[in-house]
C-alpha positions as CSV (number, residue, x, y, z in Angstrom):
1,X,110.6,99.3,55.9
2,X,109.8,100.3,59.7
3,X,109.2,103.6,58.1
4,X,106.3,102.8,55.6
5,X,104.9,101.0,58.5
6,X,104.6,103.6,60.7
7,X,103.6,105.7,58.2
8,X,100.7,103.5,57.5
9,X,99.4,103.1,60.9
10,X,100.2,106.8,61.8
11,X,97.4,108.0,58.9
12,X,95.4,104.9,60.1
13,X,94.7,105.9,63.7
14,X,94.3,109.4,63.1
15,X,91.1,109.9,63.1
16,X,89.2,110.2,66.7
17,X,86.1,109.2,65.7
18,X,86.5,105.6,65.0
19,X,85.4,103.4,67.4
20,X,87.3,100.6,68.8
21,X,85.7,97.8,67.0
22,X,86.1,99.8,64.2
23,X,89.9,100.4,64.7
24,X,90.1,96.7,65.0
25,X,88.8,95.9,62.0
26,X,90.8,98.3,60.4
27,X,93.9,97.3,62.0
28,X,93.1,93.5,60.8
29,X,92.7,94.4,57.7
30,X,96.0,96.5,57.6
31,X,97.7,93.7,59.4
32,X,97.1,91.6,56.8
33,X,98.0,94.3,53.9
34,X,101.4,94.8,55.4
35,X,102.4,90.9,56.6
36,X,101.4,90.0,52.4
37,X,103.7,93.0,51.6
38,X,106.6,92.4,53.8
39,X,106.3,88.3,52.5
40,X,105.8,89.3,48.8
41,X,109.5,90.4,48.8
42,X,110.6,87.9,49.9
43,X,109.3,85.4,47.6
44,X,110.2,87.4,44.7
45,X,113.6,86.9,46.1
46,X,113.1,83.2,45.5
47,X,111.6,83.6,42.6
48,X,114.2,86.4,41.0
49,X,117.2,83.7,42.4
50,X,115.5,80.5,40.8
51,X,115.3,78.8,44.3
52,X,112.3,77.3,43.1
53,X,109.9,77.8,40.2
54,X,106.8,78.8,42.5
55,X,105.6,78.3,46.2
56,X,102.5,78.4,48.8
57,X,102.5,80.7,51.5
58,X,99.9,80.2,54.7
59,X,100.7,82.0,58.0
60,X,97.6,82.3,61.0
61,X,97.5,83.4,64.4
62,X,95.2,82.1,66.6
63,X,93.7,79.9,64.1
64,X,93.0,83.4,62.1
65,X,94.6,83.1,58.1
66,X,96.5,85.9,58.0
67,X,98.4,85.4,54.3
68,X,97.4,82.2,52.2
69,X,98.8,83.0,48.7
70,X,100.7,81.2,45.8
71,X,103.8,82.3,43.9
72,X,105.0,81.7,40.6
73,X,104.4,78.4,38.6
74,X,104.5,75.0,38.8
75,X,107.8,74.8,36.3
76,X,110.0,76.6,34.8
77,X,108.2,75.9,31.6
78,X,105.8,78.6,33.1
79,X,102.7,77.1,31.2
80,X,100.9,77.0,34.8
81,X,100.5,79.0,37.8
82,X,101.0,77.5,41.1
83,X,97.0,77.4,42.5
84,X,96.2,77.7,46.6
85,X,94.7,73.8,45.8
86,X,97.5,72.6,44.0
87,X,99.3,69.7,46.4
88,X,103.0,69.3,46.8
89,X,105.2,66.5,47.8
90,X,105.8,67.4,51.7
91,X,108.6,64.9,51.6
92,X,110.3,64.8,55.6
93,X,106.7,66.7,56.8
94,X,104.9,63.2,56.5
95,X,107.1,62.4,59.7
96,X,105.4,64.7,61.8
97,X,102.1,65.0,59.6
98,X,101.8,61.6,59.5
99,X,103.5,59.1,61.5
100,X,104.0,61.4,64.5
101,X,100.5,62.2,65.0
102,X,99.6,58.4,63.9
103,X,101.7,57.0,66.7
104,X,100.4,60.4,69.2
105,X,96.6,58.4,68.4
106,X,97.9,55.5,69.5
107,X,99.8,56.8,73.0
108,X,96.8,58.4,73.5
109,X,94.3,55.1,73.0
110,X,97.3,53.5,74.9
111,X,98.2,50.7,72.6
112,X,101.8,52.6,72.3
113,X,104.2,53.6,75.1
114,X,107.5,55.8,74.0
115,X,109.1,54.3,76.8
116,X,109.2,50.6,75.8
117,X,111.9,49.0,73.3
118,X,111.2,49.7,69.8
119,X,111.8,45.9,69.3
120,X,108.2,45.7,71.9
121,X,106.6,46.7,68.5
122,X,108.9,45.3,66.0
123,X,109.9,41.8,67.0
124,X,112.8,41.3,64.1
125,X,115.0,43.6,66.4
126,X,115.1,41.5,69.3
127,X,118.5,39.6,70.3
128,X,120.1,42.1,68.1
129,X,122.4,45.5,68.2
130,X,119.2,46.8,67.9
131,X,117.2,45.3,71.0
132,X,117.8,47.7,73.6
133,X,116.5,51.1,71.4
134,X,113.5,52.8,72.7
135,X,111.0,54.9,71.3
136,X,111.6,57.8,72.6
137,X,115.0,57.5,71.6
138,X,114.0,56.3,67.6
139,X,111.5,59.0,67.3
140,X,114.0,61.3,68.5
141,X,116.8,60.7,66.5
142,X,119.1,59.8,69.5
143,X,119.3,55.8,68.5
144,X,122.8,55.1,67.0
145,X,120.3,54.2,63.1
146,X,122.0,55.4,60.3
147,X,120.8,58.3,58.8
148,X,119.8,56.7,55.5
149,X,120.1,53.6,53.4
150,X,119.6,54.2,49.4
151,X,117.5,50.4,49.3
152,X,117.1,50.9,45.3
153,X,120.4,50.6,44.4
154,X,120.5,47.2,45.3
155,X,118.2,46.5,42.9
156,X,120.6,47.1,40.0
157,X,122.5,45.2,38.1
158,X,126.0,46.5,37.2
159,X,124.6,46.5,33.3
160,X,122.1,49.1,34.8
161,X,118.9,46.5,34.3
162,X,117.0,46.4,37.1
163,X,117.5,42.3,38.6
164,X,114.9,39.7,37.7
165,X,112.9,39.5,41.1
166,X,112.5,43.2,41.6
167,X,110.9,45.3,39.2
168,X,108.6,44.5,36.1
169,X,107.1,47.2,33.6
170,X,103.6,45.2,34.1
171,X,102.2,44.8,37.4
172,X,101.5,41.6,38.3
173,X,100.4,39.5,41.1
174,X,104.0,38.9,42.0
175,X,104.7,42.3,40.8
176,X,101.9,44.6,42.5
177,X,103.4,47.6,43.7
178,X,103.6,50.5,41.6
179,X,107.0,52.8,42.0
180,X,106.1,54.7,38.6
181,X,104.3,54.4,35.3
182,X,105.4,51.3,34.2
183,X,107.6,49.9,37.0
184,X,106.3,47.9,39.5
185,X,107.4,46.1,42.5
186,X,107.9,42.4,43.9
187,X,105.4,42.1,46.9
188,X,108.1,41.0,49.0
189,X,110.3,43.3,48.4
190,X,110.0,45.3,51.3
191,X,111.3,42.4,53.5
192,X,114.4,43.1,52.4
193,X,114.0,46.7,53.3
194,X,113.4,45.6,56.6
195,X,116.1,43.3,56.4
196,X,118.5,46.2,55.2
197,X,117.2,48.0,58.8
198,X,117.6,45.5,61.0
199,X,121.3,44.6,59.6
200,X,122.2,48.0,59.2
201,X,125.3,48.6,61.7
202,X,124.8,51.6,64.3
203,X,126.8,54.5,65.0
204,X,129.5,54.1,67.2
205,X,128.6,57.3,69.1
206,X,125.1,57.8,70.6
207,X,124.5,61.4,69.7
208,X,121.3,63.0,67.7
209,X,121.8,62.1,64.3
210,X,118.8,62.5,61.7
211,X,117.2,59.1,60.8
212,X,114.5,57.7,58.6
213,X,115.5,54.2,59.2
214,X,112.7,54.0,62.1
215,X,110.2,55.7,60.2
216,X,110.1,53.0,57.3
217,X,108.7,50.7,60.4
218,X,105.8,52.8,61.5
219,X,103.2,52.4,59.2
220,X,103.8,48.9,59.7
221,X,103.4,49.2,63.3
222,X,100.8,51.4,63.2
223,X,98.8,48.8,61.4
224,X,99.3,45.9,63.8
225,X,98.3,48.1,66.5
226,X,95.6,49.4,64.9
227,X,93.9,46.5,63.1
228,X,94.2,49.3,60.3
229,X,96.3,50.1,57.2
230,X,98.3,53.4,58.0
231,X,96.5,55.3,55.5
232,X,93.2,54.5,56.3
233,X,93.8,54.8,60.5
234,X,95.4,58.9,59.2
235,X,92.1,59.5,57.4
236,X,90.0,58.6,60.0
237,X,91.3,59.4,63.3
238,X,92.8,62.7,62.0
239,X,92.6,63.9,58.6
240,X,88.6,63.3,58.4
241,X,87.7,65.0,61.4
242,X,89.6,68.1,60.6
243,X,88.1,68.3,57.2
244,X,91.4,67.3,55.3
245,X,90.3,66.9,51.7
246,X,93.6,67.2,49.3
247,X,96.0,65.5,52.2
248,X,97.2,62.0,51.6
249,X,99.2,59.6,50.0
250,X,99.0,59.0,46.1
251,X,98.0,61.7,45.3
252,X,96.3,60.9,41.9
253,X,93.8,59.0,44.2
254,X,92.2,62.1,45.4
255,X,93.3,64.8,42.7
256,X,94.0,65.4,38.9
257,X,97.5,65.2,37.7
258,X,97.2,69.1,36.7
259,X,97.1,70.0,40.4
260,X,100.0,68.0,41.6
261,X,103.1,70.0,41.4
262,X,105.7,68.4,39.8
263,X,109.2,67.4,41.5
264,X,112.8,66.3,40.1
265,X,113.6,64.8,36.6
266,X,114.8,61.3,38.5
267,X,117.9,60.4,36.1
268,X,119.5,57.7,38.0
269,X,116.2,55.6,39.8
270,X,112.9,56.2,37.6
271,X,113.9,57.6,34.9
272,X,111.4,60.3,34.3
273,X,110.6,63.4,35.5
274,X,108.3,62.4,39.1
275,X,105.0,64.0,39.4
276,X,101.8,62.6,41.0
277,X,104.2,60.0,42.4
278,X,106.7,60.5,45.9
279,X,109.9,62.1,45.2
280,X,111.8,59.6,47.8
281,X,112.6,56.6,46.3
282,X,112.3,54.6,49.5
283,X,109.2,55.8,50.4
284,X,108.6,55.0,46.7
285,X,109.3,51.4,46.7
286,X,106.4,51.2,49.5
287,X,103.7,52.1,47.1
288,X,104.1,55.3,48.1
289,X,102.2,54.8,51.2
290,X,105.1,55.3,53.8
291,X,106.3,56.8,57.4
292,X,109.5,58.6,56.0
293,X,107.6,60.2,53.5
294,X,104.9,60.1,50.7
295,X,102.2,62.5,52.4
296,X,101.4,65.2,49.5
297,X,99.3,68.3,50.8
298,X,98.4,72.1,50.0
299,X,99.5,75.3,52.5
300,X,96.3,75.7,53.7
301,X,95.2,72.1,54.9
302,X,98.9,71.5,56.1
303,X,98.5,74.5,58.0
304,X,95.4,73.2,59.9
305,X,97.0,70.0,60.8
306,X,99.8,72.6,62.5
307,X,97.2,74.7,63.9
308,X,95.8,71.6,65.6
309,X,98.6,70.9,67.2
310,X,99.7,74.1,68.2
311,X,96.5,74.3,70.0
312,X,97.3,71.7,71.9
313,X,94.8,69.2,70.0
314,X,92.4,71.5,69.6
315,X,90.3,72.8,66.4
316,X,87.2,74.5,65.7
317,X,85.9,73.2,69.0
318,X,86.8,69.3,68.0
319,X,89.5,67.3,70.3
320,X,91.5,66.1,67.9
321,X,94.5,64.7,69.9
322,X,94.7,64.9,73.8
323,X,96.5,67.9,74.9
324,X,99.0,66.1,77.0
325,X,99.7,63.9,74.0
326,X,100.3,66.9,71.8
327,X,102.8,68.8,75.0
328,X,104.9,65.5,75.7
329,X,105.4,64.8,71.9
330,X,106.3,68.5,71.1
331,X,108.8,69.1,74.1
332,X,112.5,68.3,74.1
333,X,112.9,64.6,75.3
334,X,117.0,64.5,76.0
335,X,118.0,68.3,76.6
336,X,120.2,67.5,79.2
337,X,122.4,65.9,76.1
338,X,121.4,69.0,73.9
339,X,119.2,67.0,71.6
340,X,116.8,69.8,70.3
341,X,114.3,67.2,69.1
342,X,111.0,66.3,70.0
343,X,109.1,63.4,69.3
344,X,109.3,63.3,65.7
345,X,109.0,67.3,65.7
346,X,112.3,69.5,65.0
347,X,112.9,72.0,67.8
348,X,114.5,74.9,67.6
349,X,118.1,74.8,68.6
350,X,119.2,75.7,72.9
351,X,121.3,79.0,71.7
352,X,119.1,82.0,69.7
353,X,122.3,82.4,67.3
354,X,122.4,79.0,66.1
355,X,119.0,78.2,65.2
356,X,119.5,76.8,61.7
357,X,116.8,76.8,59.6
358,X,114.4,78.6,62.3
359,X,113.8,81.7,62.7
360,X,115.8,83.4,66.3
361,X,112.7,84.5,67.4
362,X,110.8,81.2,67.3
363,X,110.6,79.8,71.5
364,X,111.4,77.2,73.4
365,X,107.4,75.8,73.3
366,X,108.0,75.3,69.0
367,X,108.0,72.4,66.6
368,X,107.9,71.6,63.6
369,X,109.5,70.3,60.8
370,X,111.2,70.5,56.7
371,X,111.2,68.5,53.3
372,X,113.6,67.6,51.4
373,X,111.3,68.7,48.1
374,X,111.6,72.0,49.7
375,X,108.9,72.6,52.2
376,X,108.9,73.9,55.6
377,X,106.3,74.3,58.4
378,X,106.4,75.6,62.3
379,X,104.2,76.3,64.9
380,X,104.2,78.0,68.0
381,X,102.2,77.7,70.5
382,X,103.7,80.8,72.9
383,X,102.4,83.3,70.3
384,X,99.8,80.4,68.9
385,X,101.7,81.4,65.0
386,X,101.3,78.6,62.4
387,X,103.7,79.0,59.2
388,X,103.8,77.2,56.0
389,X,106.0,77.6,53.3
390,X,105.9,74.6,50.1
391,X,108.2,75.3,47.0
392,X,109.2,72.4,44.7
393,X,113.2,73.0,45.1
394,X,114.0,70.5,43.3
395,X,112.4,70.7,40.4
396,X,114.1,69.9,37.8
397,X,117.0,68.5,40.3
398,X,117.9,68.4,43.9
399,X,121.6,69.9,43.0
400,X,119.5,73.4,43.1
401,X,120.1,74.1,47.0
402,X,119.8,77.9,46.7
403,X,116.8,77.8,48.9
404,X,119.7,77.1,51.4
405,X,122.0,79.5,50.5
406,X,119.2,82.3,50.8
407,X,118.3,81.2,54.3
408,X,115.0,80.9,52.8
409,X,113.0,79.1,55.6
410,X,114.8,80.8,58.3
411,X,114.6,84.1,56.9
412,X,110.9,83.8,55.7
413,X,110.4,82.5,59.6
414,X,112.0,85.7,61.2
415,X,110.0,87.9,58.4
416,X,106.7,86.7,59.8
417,X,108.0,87.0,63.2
418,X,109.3,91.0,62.6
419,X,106.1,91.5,60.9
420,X,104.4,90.7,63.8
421,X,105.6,92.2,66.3
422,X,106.1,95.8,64.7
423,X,102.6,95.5,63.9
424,X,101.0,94.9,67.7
425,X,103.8,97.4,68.3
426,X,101.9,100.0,66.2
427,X,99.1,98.8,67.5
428,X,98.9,101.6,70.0
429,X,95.2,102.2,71.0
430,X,92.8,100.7,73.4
């Protein structure tokens, strides 16, 4: 491979006569020839192995789009091809994408301080186990909360009928909240979500363990702070002003069904295959409108939220979020107890060799974050790099992990990274 790009750049800067600004053109345009190449493979890979059906690709350098393309189809039926405008369900992205940056407005405005007791902002939690966690330590996963709680399962009945005071096939007054096509929701049911939270023991152990307990409180809180409803305080303080069009939550509200890639055939919960509606069913039983997830976006409008934030607030001139805001959330907050998170970002892991899902050549100054459905986005702010991978995985079940066992995100990551780098290496003029 290092081979054919040397060759290319070798016939490219042969000729004397070109002038620099015309060498630079030239080189951006090969840059971009050669990064779409190198990624091309790859996702035929994914495609070949039937990690997912079809994907979106977006990667930029300093706010510059250097590969925004789309793979394969939305199914396996193959009856559509995956479009750069089609949305996907970013699933565990709408913890950075949205309440992150949600909860970053509010530091910012100072209605919110990470340093208080979550229970400050959630009153239910106070003269219990759960009194005494902060937000720092909630938003960085280093709170004792169990990693999940599967809420719809209680709503069973061991015939398999769902129980008379939670779901109806008509909405109602009583039963307003719409899960799917006909089922809907008792009003009040999310009390008992809460409830579920707030009663849920801890972890004996205070170590970083992944959580979206806390995240199920924060549109909440965001809306008592606010005066606001979460979605509406997202669209105006961030995804308006950076000309976010085809992000949000329900995605029917702002798009036709056509361009909303499908997820899993949901055997157990909803019975039907989910499209147009979140894949998580907690998130699900919140209207869809939820901190843990529910955002639904394209590569290319996720990718300018990243850029944003990976220049430090920053886009197209417009302050978007103060750049101390965007440094303290995005840096490690316990690495003397090698945590590797954030504030609701992922961080690379301390040692190169054991990054995970991230690519070894990702730094220290990184974040970002993954999906459950299958997506995966990172920034970097040393070499100002913005990726973007979304694939449907789980279409038509989550038991396909072979996005996993191809390394995909990490090895897509370090691709981009390689690229790169050999490229300003051949980059040998002035």
């Amino acid at each position: 491979m290092k081979i054919f790009y040397i060759a290319i750049f070798s016939t490219l800067f042969a000729f004397p006569f070109l002038t620099k600004a015309q060498k630079d053109i030239i080189y951006s345009t090969e840059k971009t020839a050669v990064l779409e190449t190198a990624v091309d493979s790859l996702m035929q890979i994914f495609l070949d192995s039937a990690a997912a059906p079809g994907m979106q690709v977006y990667v930029s350098v300093n706010g510059e789009a250097l590969l925004h393309k789309a793979y394969g189809y939305q199914s396996y039926v193959a009856d559509r091809k995956v479009d750069l405008g089609d949305v996907y369900d970013l699933a565990s992205i709408t913890k950075i994408a949205a309440s992150t940056v949600a909860l970053m407005k509010l530091h910012e405005k100072g209605l919110l301080d990470i340093n208080k007791h979550l229970s400050d902002y959630w009153p239910d939690f106070q003269k219990t186990d759960k009194e005494a966690i902060t937000l720092k330590e909630a938003l960085s996963h280093y709170a004792k909360l169990r990693p999940y709680i599967v809420y719809w399962a209680k709503t069973v009945k061991k015939n398999g009928k769902f129980k008379w005071f939670t779901f109806k096939t008509d909405s109602s007054k009583r039963f307003p909240i719409k899960v799917a096509e006909d089922l809907y929701l008792h009003r009040h049911y999310k009390k008992k979500i809460y409830k579920a939270i707030k009663k849920s023991p801890l972890l004996a152990e205070r170590k970083y363990v992944y959580s979206g307990l806390s995240f199920l409180l924060y549109p909440q809180i965001v809306e008592n702070l606010s005066g606001k409803p979460f979605d509406v305080f997202l669209k105006e303080e961030v995804y308006g002003p950076l000309g976010l069009k085809s992000t949000g939550f329900n995605p029917t509200q702002f798009t036709d069904l056509k361009s909303i890639i499908p997820t899993e055939y949901d055997s157990a919960f909803r019975k039907r295959m989910v499209r147009g509606t979140v894949h998580d069913e907690a998130a699900g039983m919140f209207g869809g409108v939820s901190g843990n997830a529910g955002l639904f976006s394209n590569a290319a409008e996720l990718g300018k939220l990243m850029e944003m934030l990976c220049q430090m607030g920053k886009y197209q001139n417009k302050q978007i979020l103060d750049s101390a805001t965007v440094k303290l959330f995005t840096s490690y907050q316990f690495p003397e107890d090698s945590v590797r998170r954030g504030l609701g970002f992922d961080k690379p892991k301390f040692k190169d060799k054991e990054r995970g899902y991230v690519a070894p050549a990702a730094s220290a100054l990184s974040f970002g974050h993954s999906g459950f459905t299958g997506t995966f986005t990172w920034a970097d702010p040393k070499y100002d790099l913005v990726v973007v991978l979304l694939s449907n995985r789980v279409h038509p079940t989550r038991t396909n992990r072979k996005i996993y066992q191809l390394s995909g995100y990490r090895n897509f990551h370090q691709l981009v990274y390689e690229t790169l780098e050999l490229l300003k290496e051949e980059n040998n003029f002035n």
